[in-house]
Structures are given as C-alpha cells and as structure tokens.
C-alpha positions in Angstrom: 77.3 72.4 179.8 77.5 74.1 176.6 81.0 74.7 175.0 81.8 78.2 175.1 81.1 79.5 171.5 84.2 80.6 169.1 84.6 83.5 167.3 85.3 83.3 163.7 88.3 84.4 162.6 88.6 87.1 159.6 89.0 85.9 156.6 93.0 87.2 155.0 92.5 90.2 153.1 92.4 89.0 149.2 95.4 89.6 147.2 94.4 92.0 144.7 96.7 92.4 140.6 97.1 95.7 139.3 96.0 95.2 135.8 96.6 98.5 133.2 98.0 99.8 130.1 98.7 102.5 128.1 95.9 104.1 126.6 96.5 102.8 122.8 94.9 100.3 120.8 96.8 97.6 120.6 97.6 97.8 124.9 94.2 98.1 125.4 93.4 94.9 123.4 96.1 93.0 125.2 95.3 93.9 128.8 91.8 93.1 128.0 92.4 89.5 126.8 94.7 89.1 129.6 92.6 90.0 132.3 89.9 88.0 130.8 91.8 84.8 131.7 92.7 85.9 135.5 88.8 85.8 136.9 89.7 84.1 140.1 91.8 87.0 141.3 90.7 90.4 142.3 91.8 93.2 139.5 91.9 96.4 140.4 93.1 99.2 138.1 94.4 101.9 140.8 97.9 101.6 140.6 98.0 102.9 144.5 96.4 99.8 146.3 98.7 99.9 149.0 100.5 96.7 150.3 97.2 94.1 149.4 98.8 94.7 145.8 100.4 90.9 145.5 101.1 91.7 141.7 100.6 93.7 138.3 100.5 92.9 134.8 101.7 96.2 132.7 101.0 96.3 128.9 103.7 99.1 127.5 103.6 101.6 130.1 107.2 101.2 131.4 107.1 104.2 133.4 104.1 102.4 135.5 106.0 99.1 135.7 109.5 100.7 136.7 107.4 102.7 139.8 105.7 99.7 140.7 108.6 97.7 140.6 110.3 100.2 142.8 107.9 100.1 145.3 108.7 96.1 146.0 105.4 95.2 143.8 105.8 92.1 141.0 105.6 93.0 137.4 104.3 91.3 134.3 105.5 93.2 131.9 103.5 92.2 128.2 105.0 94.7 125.5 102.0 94.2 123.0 102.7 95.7 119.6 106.9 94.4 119.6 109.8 95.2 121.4 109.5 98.9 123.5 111.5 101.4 121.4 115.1 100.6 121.4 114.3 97.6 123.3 114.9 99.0 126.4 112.9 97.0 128.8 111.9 98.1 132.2 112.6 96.5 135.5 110.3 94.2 136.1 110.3 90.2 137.5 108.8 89.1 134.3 108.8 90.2 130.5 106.6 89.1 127.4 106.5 89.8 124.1 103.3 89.7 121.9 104.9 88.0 118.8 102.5 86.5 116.7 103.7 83.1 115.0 102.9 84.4 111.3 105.5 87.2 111.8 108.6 85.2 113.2 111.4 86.3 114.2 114.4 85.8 116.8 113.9 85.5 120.3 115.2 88.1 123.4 117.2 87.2 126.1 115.2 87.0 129.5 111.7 87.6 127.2 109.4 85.6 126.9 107.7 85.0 123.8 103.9 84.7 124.3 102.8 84.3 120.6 99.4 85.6 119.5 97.5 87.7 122.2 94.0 86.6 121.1 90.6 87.2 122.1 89.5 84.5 124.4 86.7 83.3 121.9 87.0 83.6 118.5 84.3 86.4 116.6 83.1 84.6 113.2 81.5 87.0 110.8 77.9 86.1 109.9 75.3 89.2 109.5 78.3 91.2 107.5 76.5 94.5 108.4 79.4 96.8 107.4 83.2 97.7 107.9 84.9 99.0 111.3 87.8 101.2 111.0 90.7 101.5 113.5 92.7 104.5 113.0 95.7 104.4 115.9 98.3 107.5 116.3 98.1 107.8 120.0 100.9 110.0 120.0 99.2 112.9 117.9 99.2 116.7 119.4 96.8 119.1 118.0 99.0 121.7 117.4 100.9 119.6 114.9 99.0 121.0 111.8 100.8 119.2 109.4 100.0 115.3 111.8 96.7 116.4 112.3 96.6 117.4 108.2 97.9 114.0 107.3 96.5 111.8 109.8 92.6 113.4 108.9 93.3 112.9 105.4 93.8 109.1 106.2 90.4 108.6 108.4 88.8 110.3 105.6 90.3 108.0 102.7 89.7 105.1 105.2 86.2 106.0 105.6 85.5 105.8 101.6 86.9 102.7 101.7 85.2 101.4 104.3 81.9 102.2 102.6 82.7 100.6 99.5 80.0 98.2 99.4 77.1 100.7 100.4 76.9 99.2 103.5 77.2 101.0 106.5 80.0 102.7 109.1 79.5 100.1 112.2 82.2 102.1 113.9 85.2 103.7 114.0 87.6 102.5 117.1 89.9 106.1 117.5 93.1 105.7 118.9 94.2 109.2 119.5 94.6 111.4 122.3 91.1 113.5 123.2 92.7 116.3 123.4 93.2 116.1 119.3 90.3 114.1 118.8 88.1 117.3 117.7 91.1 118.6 115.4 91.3 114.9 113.6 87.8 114.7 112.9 87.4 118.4 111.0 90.5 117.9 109.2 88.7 114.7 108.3 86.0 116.6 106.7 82.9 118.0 107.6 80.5 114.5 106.9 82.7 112.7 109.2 81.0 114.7 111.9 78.5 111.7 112.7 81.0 109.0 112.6 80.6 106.3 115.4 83.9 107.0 117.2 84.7 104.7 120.6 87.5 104.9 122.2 90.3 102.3 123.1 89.2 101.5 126.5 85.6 100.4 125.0 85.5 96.6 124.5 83.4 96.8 121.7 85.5 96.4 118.7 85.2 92.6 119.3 81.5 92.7 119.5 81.6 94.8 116.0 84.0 92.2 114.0 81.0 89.7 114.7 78.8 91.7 112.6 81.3 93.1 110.0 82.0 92.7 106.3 85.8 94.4 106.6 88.3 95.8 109.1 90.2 98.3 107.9 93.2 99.5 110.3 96.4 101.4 110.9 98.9 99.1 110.9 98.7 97.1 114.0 99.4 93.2 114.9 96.1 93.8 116.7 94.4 94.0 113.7 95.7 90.9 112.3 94.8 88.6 114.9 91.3 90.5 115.3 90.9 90.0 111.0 92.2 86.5 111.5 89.6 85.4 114.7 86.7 87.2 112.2 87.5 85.4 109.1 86.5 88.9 107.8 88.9 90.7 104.8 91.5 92.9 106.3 92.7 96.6 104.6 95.5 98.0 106.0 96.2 102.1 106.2 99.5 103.6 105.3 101.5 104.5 108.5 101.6 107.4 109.9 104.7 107.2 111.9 108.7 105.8 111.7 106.8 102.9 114.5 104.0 102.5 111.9 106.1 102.0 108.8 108.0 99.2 110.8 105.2 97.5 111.6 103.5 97.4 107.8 106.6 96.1 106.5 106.7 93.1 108.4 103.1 92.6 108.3 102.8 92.9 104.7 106.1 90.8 104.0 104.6 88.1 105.9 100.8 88.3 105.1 100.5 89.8 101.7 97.5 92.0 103.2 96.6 94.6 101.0 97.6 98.5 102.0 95.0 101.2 101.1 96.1 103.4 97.9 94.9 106.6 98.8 94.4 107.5 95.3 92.1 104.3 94.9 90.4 103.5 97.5 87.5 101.1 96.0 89.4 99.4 94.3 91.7 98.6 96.8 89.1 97.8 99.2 87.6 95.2 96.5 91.1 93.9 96.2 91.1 93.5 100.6 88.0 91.3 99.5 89.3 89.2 97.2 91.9 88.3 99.9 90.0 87.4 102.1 90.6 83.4 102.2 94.1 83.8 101.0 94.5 86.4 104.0 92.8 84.1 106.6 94.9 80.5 104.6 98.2 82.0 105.0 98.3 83.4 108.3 97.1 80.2 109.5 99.6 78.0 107.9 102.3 80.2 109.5 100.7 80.2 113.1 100.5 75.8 112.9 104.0 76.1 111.5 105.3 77.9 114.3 103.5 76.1 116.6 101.4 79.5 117.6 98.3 77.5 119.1 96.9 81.7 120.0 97.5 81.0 123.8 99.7 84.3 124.5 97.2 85.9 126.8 96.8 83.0 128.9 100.6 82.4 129.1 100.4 85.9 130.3 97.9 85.1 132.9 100.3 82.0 134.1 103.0 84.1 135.1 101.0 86.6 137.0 99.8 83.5 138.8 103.2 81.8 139.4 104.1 85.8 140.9 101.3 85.4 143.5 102.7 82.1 144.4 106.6 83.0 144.5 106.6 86.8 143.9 110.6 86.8 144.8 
C-alpha cells in the first residue's frame, strides 16, 4: 500500500529591504555601493511594500526614513555627504555616517561611523580617453536666474577645463533637478548643447573613471573616493552653496586638491595633473592612519542584516 502522498508546503514569503535615496549625487553613489553588498536579499525600491518589508536602508532622505520608521518598518539610516543639516537625525533603529578616514573628525553619539563608502571594486585608469565632469546643485530652481546664472557659468568653466588636454568630454554626471536642467545647460552656453549629460541614478560614472584622464567635480566626498579608487587627477569646482563651501574647506584642508580658478582654467587643470600622485599619496596615508580599510558600504550592509535578524 502506497503512503498517501504530501503536499508541499509553501515556501515563507521572502523578506524584502527597502533600498532608496535622495535623488543627489553623492546619495545615489552611496545607496548603490550599499546595495551592491546585500545580493542575497530581495531589494525593492517601492517604499509601499506592505508588511513583507523586514527593513530599509535610507541614504539622506529623512522624511522617507521618519515615515517608514512610523509605520513599524527598521531603518538604516547612511547620511552620505556628513551630518544632515543641523545634525538633526531622524528616527530610525540605526544611523551611519559616511566619514572618510582622510577627513577625520569627532565622532556622534548613537552614530555610527562607516568610514569610506567605496565602490566595491576599485576602477584603475588605463585608456585615459578624456575627463568626466560632475556638477551637483540638486537643490537648484529655474526661476532662480541669478543660481541658474552662476551655476551655468561653472559647468561651462568646468567644461574648458575638462578639455584641456584636447581629449574628449566622456561625460558629464548632472546633479540637478530636471525641471532646471534645460535652463543650466543654455546658461551654460550654446556649444554645451551636445554635452553627454547622465543623470544621478545612472551607474555609469564608475564605468567612465576607468577610462578617464581627470574628474573634475563640485565639491563632494564622492568625488574623492571615486578620484582616489581611479588613481586619476582630481579638479575640484568652487561651491555653489553655504553646504558646498563647507565641504571644500575640509576637503581641501585635508587633501591639498586643487580648486578650479575660473579665470584660469588650463592652467589649473595642468596644475590637478601635476597632483596627481601627491593627491592619490596623501589621502592614502591618512586612510591607513586612521585605520579606514574603505569597508563603509559593507558595514552598512551588516546592519541591515543584523535588522532582519533582530529588527527590535
């Protein structure tokens, strides 16, 4: 007599992690290295996935991560460019700061500090095709003539610079709203027209720094770390907000990294060449004296693990 034959039971619906970010630079790149190290979980990038949510990482949007965290749903919280303004962090069961070694500084009470937010493989700079530019004011309205004004006379002066060589444009990573997008690039000028913008949520500026010859960027500890992975010269742009002007100061205080002089931009960007080893020495000396092994993102990645395991 055969034994009577057994349904299988359903397998447990799969926990799925909210993964997003605000749509800037710098949170882009961080949510993107992140997720990179979480491939044995389910990511899913609609912030309404109903109760199979078992988690979220959040880079800067601290609107998103106080709703979630509302709503009974574990945050990571990764603020990815420094402390959110007037360190005001949301609720949220766990918080990390993206604090590169090379820039020090003190550490936060209930924070904790991830060190460098790195690709997950290095990008090392061998054809040398050309320059990328990354120009980041993601808070730009176009009916702010004089921001618009000031901000287009930048990615123009940045695109001289980044041409320096007679090499080509490979691309220009533009982190600004698309609703001001158009008004940027005509105050830019009418040749910057064919300029190879991508956006912030394309992961291609990675790709580009393989084949590039110099990066030159708003201020940003993104760019840093993505210069520093490359081994390719950096050139950084004057800010273009009180965030901005923060940011440049402690990068060039603790780099050295040459800032574009609008009123020379080949020879500053010959200058950015020059640098290039001292730039790429220095920054690693500071990240093996602070014991910044460029780990952050999958530190990150622990503590949305440890959050499945023992959300409360």
């Amino acid at each position: 007599m055969s034994s009577p034959t057994t349904a299988p039971h359903p397998a447990p619906p799969r926990l799925r992690v909210l993964a997003a970010a605000r749509p800037t630079l710098e949170s882009q790149a961080a949510l993107r290295h992140v997720s990179a190290h979480l491939t044995e979980v389910e990511l899913t990038a609609e912030p309404d996935a109903g109760p199979a949510l078992g988690a979220a990482v959040v880079c800067d949007d601290d609107v998103l991560a106080a709703r979630l965290s509302a709503s009974g749903v574990p945050v990571v919280f990764v603020a990815s460019g420094g402390p959110p303004p007037g360190d005001t962090w949301p609720p949220s069961a766990v918080r990390c700061l993206h604090r590169p070694g090379w820039l020090g500084g003190q550490r936060a009470m209930g924070v904790h500090t991830v060190g460098t937010i790195a690709p997950p493989r290095a990008a090392r700079a061998r054809a040398a095709r050309g320059a990328v530019l990354q120009l980041s004011t993601p808070d730009l309205h176009p009916a702010d003539h004089a921001a618009v004004a000031r901000a287009g006379a930048t990615l123009r002066t940045a695109a001289e610079a980044a041409r320096y060589d007679g090499k080509p444009l490979l691309g220009v990573v533009l982190d600004a709203p698309v609703s001001a997008r158009p008004a940027l690039l005509s105050a830019a000028g009418e040749d910057t027209g064919t300029l190879p913008v991508i956006g912030v949520e394309e992961a291609a500026t990675e790709r580009l720094l393989a084949e590039a010859s110099l990066l030159v960027s708003s201020p940003l500890l993104t760019a840093v770390n993505q210069a520093h992975a490359a081994r390719v010269p950096l050139l950084l742009l004057p800010a273009l907000d009180a965030d901005q002007a923060g940011r440049l100061a402690g990068i060039t205080e603790a780099t050295c990294i040459e800032v574009l002089d609008a009123t020379s931009p080949d020879s500053s960007a010959a200058r950015a060449v020059r640098g290039a080893d001292p730039l790429w020495n220095s920054v690693s000396r500071a990240l093996e004296h602070a014991g910044d092994d460029r780990r952050g993102a999958q530190r990150v990645a622990r503590q949305v693990r440890q959050l499945l395991l023992a959300p409360f």
